[in-house]
C-alpha positions in Angstrom: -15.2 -51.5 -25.5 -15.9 -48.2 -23.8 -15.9 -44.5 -25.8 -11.5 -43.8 -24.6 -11.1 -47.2 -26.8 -12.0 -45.5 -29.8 -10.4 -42.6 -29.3 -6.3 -41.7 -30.1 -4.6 -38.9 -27.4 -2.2 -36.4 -27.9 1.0 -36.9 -26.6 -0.6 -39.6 -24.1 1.1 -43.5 -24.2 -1.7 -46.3 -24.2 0.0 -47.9 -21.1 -0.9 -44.2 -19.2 -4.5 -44.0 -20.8 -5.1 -47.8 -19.7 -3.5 -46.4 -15.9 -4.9 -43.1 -15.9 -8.1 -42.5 -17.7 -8.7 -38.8 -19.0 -10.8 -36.6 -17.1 -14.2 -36.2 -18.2 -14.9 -32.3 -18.0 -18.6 -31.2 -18.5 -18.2 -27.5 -17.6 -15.9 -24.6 -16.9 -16.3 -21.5 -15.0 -13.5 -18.5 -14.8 -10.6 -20.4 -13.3 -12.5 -23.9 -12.7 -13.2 -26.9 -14.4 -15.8 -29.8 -13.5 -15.8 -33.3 -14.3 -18.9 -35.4 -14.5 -18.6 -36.6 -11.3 -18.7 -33.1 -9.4 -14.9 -32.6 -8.9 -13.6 -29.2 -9.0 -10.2 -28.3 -10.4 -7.9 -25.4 -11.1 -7.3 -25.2 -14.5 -3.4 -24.0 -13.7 -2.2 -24.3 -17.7 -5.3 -22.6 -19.4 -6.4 -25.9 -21.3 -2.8 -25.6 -23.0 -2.5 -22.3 -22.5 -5.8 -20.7 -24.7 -7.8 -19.3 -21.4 -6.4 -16.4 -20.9 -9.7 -14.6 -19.5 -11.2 -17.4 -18.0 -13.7 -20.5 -18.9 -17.2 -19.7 -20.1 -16.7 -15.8 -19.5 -20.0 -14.1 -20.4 -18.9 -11.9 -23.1 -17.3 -13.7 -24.8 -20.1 -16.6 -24.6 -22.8 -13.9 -25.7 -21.3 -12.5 -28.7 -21.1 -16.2 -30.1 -24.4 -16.8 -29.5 -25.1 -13.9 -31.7 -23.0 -14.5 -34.4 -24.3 -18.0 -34.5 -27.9 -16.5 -35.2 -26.2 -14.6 -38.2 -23.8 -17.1 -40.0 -21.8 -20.2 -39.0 -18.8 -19.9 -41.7 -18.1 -18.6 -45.5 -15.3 -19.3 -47.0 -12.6 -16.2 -47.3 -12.1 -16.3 -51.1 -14.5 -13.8 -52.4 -16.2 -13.3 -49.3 -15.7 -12.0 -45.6 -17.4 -11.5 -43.1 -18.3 -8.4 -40.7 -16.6 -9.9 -37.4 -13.7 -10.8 -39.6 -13.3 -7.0 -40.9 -13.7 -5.8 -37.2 -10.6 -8.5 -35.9 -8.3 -7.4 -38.7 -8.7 -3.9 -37.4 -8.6 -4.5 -33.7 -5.4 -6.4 -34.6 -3.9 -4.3 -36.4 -4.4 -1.4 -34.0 -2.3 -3.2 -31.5 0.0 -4.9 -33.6 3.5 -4.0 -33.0 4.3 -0.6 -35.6 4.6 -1.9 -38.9 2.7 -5.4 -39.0 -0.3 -4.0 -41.0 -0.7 -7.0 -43.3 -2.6 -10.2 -41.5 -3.3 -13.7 -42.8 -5.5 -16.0 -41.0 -5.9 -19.7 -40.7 -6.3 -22.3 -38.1 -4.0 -22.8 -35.3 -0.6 -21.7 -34.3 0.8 -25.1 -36.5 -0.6 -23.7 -39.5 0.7 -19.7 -38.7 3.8 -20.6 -38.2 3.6 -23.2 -41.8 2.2 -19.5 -43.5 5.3 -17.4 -42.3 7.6 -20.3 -43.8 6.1 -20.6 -46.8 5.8 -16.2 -46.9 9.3 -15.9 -46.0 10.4 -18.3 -48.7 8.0 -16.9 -51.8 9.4 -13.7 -50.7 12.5 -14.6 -51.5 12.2 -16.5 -54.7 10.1 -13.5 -56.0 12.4 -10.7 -55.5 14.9 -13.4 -57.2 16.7 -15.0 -54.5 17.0 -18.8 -53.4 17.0 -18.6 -49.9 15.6 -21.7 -49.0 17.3 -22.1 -44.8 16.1 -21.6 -41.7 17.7 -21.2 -38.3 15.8 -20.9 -35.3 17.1 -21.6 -31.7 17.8 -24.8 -30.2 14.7 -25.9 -27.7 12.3 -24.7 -29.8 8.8 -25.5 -30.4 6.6 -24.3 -33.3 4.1 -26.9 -33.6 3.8 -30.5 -34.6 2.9 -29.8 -38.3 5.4 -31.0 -40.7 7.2 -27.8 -41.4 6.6 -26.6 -38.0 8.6 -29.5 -36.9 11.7 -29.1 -39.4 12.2 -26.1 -37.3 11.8 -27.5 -34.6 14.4 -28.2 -31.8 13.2 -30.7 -28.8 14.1 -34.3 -29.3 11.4 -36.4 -28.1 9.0 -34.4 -29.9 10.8 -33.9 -33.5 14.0 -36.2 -33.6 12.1 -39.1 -35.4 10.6 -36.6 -38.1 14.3 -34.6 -38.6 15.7 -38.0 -39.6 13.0 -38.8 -41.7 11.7 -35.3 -43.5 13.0 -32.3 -42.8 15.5 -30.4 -40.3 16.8 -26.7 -40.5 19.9 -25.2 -38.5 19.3 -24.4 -35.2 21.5 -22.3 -32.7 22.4 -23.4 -28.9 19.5 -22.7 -26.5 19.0 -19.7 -24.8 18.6 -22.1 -21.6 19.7 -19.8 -18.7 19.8 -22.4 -16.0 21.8 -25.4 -17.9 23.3 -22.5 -20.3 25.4 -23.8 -22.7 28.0 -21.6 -22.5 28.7 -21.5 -19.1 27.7 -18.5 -18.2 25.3 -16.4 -15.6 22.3 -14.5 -17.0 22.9 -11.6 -15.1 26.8 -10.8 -16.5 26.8 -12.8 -19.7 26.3 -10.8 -23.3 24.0 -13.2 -24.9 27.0 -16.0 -26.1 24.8 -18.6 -26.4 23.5 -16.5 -29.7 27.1 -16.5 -30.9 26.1 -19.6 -32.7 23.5 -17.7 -34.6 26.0 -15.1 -35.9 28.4 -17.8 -36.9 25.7 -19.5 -39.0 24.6 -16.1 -40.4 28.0 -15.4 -41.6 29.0 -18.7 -42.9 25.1 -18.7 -44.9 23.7 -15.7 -44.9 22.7 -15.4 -48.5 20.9 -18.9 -48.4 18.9 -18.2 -45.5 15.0 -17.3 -45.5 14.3 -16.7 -42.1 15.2 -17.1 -38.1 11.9 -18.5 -36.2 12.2 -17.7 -32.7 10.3 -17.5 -29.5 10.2 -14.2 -28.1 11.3 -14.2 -24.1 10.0 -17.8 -23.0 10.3 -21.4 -25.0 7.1 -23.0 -24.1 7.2 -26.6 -24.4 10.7 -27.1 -24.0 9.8 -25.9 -20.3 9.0 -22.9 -20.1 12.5 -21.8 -20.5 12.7 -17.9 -20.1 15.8 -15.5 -21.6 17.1 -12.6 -20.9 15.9 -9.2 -23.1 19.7 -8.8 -24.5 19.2 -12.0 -25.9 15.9 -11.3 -28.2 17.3 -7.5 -28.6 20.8 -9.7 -30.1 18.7 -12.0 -32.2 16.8 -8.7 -33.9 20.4 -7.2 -34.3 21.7 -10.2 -35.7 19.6 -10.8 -38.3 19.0 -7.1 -39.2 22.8 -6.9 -39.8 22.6 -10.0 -42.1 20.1 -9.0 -44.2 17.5 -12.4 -42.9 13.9 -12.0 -41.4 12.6 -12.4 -38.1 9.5 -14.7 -37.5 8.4 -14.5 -34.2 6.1 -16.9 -33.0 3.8 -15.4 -30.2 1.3 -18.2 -30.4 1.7 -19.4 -27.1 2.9 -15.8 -25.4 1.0 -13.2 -27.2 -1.9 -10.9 -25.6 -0.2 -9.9 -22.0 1.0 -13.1 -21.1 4.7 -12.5 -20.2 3.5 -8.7 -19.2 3.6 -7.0 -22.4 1.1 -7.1 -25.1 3.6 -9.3 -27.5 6.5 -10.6 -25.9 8.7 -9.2 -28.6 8.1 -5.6 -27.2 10.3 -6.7 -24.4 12.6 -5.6 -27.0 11.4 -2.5 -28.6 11.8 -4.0 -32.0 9.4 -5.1 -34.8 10.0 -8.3 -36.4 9.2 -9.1 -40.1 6.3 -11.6 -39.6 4.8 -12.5 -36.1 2.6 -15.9 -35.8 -0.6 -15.8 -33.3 -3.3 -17.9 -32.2 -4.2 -19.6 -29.0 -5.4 -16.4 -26.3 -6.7 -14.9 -29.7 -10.1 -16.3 -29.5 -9.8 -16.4 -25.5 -9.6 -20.3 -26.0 -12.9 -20.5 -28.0 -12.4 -21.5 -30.7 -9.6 -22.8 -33.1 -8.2 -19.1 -35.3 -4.3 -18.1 -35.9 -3.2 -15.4 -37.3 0.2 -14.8 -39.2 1.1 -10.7 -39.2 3.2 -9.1 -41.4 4.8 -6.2 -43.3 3.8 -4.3 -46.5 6.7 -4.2 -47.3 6.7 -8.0 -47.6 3.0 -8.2 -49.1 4.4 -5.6 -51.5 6.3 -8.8 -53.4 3.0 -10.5 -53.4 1.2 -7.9 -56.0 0.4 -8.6 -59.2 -2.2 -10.0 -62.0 -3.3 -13.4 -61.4 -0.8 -14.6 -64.4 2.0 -13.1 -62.4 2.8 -16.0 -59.7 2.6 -13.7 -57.0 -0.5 -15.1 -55.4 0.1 -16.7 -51.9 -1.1 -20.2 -53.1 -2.1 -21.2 -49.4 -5.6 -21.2 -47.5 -7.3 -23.2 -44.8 -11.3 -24.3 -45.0 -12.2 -22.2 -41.9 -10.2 -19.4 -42.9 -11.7 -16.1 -41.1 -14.1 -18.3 -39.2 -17.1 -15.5 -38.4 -17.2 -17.6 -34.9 -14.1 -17.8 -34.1 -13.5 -13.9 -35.2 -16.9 -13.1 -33.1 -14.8 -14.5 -30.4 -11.7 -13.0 -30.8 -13.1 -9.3 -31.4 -14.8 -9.9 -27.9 -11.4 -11.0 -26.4 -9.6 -8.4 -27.6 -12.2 -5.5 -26.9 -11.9 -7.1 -23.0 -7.7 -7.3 -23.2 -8.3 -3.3 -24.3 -10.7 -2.2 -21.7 -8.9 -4.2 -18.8 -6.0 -2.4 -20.1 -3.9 -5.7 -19.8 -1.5 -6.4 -19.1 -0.6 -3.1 -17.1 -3.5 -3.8 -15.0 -2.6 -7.3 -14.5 1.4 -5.6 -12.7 0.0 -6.1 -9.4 -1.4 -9.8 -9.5 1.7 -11.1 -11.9 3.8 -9.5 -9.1 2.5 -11.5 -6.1 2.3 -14.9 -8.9 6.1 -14.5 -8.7 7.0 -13.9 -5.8 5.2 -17.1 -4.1 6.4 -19.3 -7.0 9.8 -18.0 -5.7 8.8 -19.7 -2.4 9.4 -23.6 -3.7 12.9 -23.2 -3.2 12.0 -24.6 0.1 12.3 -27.9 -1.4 15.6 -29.5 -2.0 13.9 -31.1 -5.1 13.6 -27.6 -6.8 16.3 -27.0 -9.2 15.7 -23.2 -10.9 12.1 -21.4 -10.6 11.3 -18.8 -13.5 8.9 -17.1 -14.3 7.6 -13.3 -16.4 4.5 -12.1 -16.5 2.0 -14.9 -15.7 4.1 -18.1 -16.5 5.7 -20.2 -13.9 7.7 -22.9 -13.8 10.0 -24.7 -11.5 12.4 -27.4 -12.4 12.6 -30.4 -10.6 16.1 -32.0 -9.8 18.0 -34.8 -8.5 20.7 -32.9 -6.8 20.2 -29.0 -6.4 24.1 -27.9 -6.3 25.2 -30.2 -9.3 21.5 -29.5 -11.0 22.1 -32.9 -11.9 19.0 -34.2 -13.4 16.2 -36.4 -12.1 16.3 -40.3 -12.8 13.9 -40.0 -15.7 12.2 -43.5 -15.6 10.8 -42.3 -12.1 8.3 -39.4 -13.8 8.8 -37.4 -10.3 6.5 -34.4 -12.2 4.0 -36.5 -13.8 3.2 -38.4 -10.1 3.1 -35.0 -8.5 0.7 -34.0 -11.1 -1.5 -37.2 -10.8 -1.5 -36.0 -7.1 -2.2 -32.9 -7.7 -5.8 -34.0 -9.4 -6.5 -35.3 -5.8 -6.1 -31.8 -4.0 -8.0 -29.5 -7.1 -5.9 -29.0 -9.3 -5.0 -29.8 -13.0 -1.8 -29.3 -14.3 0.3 -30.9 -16.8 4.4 -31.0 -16.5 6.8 -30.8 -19.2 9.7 -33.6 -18.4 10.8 -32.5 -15.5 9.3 -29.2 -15.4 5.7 -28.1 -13.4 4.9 -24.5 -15.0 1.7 -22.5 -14.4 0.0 -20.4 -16.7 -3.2 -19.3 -15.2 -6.3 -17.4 -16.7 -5.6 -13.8 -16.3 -8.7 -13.8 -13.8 -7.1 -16.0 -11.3 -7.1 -13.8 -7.5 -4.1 -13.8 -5.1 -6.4 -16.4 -3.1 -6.3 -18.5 -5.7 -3.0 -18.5 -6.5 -2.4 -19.3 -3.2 -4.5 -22.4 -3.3 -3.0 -23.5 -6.5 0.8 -23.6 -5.2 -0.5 -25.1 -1.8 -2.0 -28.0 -4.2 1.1 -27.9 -6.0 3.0 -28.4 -2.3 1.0 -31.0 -1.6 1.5 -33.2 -4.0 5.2 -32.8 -4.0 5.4 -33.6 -0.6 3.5 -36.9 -0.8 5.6 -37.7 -3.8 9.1 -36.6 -2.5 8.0 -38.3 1.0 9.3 -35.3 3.6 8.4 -31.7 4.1 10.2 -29.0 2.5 
């Protein structure tokens, strides 16, 4: 019995672990990963998206080597520490206007659990059972038990809906297979016409709408228009219900603006963090709000207006050590305005798979790519899904340096922020490879 027999993956069946064993990194350098045996990859997806300056970058490595001469952890009840004070500032300075209040705990799972567990005490304490949620259909907020109920992708959540907890959720804002028939560029955001039914028919029972602003990550990197999100804000605003926007996997530049929900000029009533927070570190969420909101919370500690929730490594002094020094680069980089001109170029040679017949829809904003993979390009009918066309052009892809990792039927790219237009060129011409030895002709 060997060390992978011991040891349960994520989202990984045993048949593929027995096929395919894992990787075994040892080091990481900006846009590079190396396994024990030498091998150099392209770390395309930022180790699930967290990398967002890079592996190992020397900043970020030095100021945790002296905070880990200083203090490893205290708990936040009672006590804080000084890199903790210095992150809630540095967020708050860049926060969206309004989002002055910040909780922190563990990963984006457990910011997403705070905001649904904020969003309902702030109901019941201003007298109100409002005890719903809706949040769009393709959805993903994390694989934590709340998380899930809201929660919209089938093979991730459909076992746990039947068996805990599911919430209303609207149709998908899924521009390429839209639900409502229509084209991005001349429709008026129908597919959120479900969301207005919902609010009018429930309203007054419902806590919250969890959405992702501009891009659903793991459903495949799915990206929607602006006049969606700027209708979901208008929506809700009308119907009295909350915004929760969950910018764990998009926030700090990645779609080309700070928070993705600045695409629409609008402040939403909680926004969930984590992952690029600590520059991929070390674990640390963060769930922002209002004082307006934290106003309901005040009161003696016989009032019941505590927020009865907290997390061991609360406020972590390494993992805010980390995040001060990611943030301090974001600020002095200036990104992602500086980043215009390399997220630019990222698009327009992702634009170039169309070559291939195989190559369904290509999206992308900011710095996240994807193209979708299909059967039949004029019917976008949909790939034989016992094949796993991505997932063998991905295991191909290892052999020509580069790691990636596709959703279904979807290869997306979500590079460190460091990555050069040379190197985004070798990533897509690994990325052509492989398809062509798996799809068996040239483009």
């Amino acid at each position: 019995m060997n060390s992978f027999d011991h040891l349960w993956f994520p989202f990984t069946s045993s048949e593929d672990l027995a096929a395919y064993p894992p990787l075994v990194i040892q080091r990481g350098e900006g846009l590079y990963v190396y396994d024990t045996g030498g091998n150099k990859y392209i770390d395309a997806i930022g180790s699930w998206w967290v990398s967002i300056l890079g592996h190992n970058h020397p900043r970020i490595s030095a100021a945790l080597k002296r905070q880990i001469d200083a203090i490893e952890h205290v708990l936040m009840a009672g006590c804080i520490s000084p890199p903790t004070l210095k992150l809630t500032e540095l967020l708050a300075s860049i926060a969206p206007p309004g989002l002055s209040r910040i909780f922190y705990s563990d990963n984006g799972s457990t910011a997403v659990e705070v905001a649904l567990k904020m969003a309902l005490q702030y109901w019941a304490l201003k007298g109100e059972n409002r005890t719903t949620f809706i949040a769009l259909g393709g959805g993903y907020h994390g694989d934590t038990l709340g998380a899930m109920s809201v929660g919209s992708i089938p093979s991730y959540h459909a076992l746990f809906h039947d068996r805990f907890k599911k919430h209303l959720f609207t149709d998908p804002p899924y521009c390429y297979r839209c639900p409502c028939g229509n084209d991005k560029a001349t429709c008026q955001a129908e597919c959120m016409d479900s969301l207005e039914t919902m609010l009018k028919a429930q309203a007054g029972g419902v806590a919250a709408c969890i959405f992702e602003p501009m891009v659903q990550g793991a459903a495949g990197m799915r990206v929607y228009p602006v006049k969606v999100l700027k209708r979901i804000f208008t929506l809700c605003n009308h119907y009295g219900v909350l915004t929760i926007a969950d910018e764990v996997a998009m926030g700090f530049g990645r779609t080309g603006k700070l928070f993705a929900c600045q695409y629409a000029n609008v402040t939403p009533d909680i926004m969930c963090v984590a992952k690029g927070l600590t520059g991929g570190y070390l674990p640390m969420a963060a769930t922002l709000t209002s004082e307006e909101i934290h106003e309901q919370f005040r009161g003696n500690f016989a009032s019941g207006r505590e927020f009865q929730h907290g997390h061991t490594f609360t406020g972590n002094p390494l993992a805010a050590a980390a995040a001060c020094e990611t943030l301090s680069i974001i600020n002095e980089s200036a990104i992602p305005e500086s980043l215009s001109e390399i997220m630019n170029y990222f698009r327009r040679q992702l634009e170039t798979f169309y070559e291939f017949d195989m190559v369904g829809d290509v999206r992308s904003i900011g710095m996240v790519g994807a193209i979708e993979l299909v059967k039949n390009r004029r019917t976008r009918e949909k790939l034989q899904a016992d094949k796993r066309i991505a997932f063998h052009i991905a295991r191909k892809a290892l052999k020509h340096g580069l790691l990636i990792r596709p959703l279904g039927d979807v290869l997306y790219f979500i590079p460190a922020y460091c990555i050069t237009q040379e190197e985004i060129d070798a990533m897509f011409s690994a990325t052509r490879k492989a398809i062509e030895e798996v799809d068996g002709k040239q483009p």
